[in-house]
N, C-alpha and C positions, 0 to 999 in steps of 0.2 A: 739063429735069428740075426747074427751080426757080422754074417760072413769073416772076412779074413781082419775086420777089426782087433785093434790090439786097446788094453786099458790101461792105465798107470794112476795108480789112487796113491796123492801125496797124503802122509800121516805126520800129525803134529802135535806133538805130547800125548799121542793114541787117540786123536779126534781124528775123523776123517775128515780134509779140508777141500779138497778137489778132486775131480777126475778127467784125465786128459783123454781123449779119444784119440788113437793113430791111425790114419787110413793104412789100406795097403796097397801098396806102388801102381798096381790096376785100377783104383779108382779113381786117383789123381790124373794117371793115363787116358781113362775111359771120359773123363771129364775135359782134359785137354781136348780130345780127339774129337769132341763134338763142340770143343767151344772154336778151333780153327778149323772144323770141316775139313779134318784131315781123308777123309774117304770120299770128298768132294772134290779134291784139288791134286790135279795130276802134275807131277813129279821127276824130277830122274829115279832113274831106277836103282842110283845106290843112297838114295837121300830117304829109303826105307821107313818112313814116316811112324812117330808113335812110341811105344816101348819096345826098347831093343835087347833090351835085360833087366831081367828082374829079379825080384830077392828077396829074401824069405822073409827079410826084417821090417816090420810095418814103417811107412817113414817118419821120422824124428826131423827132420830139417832139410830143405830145399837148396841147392846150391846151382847157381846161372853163368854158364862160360858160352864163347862163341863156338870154340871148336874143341873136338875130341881131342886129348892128347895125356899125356901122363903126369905133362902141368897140370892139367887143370880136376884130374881124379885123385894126385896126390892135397891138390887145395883144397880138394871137396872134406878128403879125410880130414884134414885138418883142419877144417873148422865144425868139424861135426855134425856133418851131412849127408845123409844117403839115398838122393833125389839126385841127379844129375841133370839136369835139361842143358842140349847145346842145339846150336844152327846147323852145325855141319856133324853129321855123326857119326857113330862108331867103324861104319863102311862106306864112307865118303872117299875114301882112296882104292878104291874096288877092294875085289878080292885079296886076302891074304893070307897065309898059312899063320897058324898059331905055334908061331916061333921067336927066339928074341924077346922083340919090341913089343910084338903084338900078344905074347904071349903074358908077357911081365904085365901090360895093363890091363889083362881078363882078370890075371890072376890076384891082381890087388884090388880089385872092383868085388871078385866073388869074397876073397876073404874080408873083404869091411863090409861086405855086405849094399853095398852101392848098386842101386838099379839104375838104368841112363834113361832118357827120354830124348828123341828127338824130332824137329821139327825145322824144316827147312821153306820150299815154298809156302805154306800155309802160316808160316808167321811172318815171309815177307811179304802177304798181302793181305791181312787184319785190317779190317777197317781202324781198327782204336789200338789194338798191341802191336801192329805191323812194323817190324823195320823202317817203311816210307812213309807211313802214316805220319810218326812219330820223327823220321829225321825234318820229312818239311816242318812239323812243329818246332824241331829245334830251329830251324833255319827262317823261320818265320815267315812259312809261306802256308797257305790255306789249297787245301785239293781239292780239284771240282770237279775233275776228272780221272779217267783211267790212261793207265799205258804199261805198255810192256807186256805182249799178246806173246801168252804161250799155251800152244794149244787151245781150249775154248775161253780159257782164265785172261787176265789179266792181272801182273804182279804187281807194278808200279801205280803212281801217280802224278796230275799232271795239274796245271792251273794258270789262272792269269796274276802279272805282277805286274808294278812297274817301279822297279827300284836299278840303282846301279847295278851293274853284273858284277865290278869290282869289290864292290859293298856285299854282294852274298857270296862273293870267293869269302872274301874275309868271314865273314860269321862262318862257312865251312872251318876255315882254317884254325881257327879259335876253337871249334866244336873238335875236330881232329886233332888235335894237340893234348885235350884233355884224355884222349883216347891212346897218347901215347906214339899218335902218328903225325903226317904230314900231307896238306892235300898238293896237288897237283891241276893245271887248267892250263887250258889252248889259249894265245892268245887273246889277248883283251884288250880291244881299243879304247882309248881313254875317251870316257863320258858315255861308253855305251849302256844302255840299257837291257833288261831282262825284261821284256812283256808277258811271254807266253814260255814258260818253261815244263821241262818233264821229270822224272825222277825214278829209277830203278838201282835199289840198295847191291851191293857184293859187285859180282862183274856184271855191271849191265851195261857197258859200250860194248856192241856187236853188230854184228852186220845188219840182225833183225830191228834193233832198238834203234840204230841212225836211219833205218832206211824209213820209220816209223814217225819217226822226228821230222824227219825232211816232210814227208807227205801231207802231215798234220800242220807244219808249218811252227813248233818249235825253234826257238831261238836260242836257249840254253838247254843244255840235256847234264842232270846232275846224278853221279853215280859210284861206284867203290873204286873199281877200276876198270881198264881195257886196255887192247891189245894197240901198238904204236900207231898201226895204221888209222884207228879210228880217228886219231888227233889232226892226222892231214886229211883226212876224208871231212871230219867237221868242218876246216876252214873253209874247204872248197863249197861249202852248203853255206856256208856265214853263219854258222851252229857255235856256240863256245862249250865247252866242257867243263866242267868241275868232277874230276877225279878226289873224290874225298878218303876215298882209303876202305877197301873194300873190308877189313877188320871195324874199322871207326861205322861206319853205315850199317854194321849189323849187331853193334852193340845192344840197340834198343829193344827188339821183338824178344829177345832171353830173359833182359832184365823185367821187361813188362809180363811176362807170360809168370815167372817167378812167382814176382809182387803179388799176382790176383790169384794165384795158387795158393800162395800164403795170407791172403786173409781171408779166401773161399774156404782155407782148411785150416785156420789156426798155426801153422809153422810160421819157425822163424826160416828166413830167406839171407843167402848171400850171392854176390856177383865175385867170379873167378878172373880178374885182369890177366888177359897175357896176348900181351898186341901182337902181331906176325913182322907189325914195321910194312905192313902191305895193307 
């Protein structure tokens, strides 16, 4: 009747005082996966969307990093967690033989018993848990539109403003700082303004995003990171840039997906820090 459910009846001088329900890592999964429309939202192909491993142990506590790595599996154990959700995941560097590196963190995942979960474009385009959703909130912009066409989707967001462009470097840089990083921006003429600005979280300066920008007529394009070129190709568009830090811009959709995990299912939640400095 209650599938892979786990019980835990706390006892108190031999009363029985509570019972805790433990989902098991497929349910938490199967609930992410319909709450971002992971089978909806087309993807790279090593960004594997969903549960990438699972475990036999029902989960006790949710634990939220940006990227797979050994930091952030050994942070998991350590705070007592066997839920992993990340942005970038377990095969986000392509293929790899299970040796070393790769072998030591299967092998510390299977013995604590740690399932991963991940979620890549479909958390960077959530209407309300979304990476851009949620950075224009910190930045204090309102989205009224879409951007950042990939394939039939759209990751980004976009909107109208009218504040200084150097006044929303700043609130970037503030927000990035707390993150452990450092933003980065194309020149900025003094007293210029931001009207019409756009927004794609991690690396969204690309050939596709500025040529996107230009056409829509975009004044600021705000994003994690990109490639040099994009910086001289902006000016020559009268584009500015905010390069906010492609770690810092994807802080948000892990920590938020966490959050409503844990109080959709009762666990306690933590967030795993460990900046790249990129």
């Amino acid at each position: 009747m209650w599938g892979n459910l786990a019980f835990s009846t706390q006892i108190f001088h031999g009363l029985e005082v509570g019972i805790v329900v433990m989902p098991a890592p497929e349910e938490l999964a199967s609930y992410a996966d319909q709450l971002l429309d992971s089978a909806g939202t087309p993807d790279y192909p090593n960004a594997l969307n969903g549960l990438q491993l699972t475990s036999r142990a029902p989960v006790k506590a949710i634990s939220a990093a940006v990227d797979f790595s050994t930091r952030t599996i050994e942070s998991t154990i350590e705070n007592g967690a066997n839920f992993l959700v990340v942005h970038h995941g377990m095969f986000w560097g392509g293929l790899e033989r299970l040796v070393d590196v790769s072998y030591r963190r299967l092998r510390l995942l299977i013995e604590h018993d740690v399932a991963v979960y991940s979620s890549h474009l479909p958390l960077d385009r959530h209407a309300s848990l979304g990476n851009n959703a949620l950075l224009a909130r910190e930045l204090g912009l309102e989205p009224t539109g879409s951007f950042a066409r990939h394939n039939d989707i759209f990751i980004g967001v976009s909107g109208s403003a009218n504040v200084e462009t150097e006044a929303l470097a700043q609130r970037a840089r503030k927000f990035a700082k707390k993150c452990g990083g450092e933003i980065r921006t194309t020149r900025i003429t003094p007293g210029r303004r931001t009207k019409r600005w756009a927004m794609c979280s991690g690396a969204g300066a690309s050939a596709d995003t500025l040529h996107e920008a230009v056409t829509a007529g975009f004044d600021t394009l705000i994003v994690g990171e990109g490639p040099h070129w994009t910086a001289v190709s902006a000016e020559e568009h009268d584009i500015t840039i905010i390069y906010a830090g492609h770690y810092a811009t994807e802080t948000f959709g892990v920590r938020a997906l966490a959050q409503h995990l844990s109080e959709k299912f009762n666990l306690p939640w933590s967030f795993v820090e460990a900046p790249t400095g990129l």
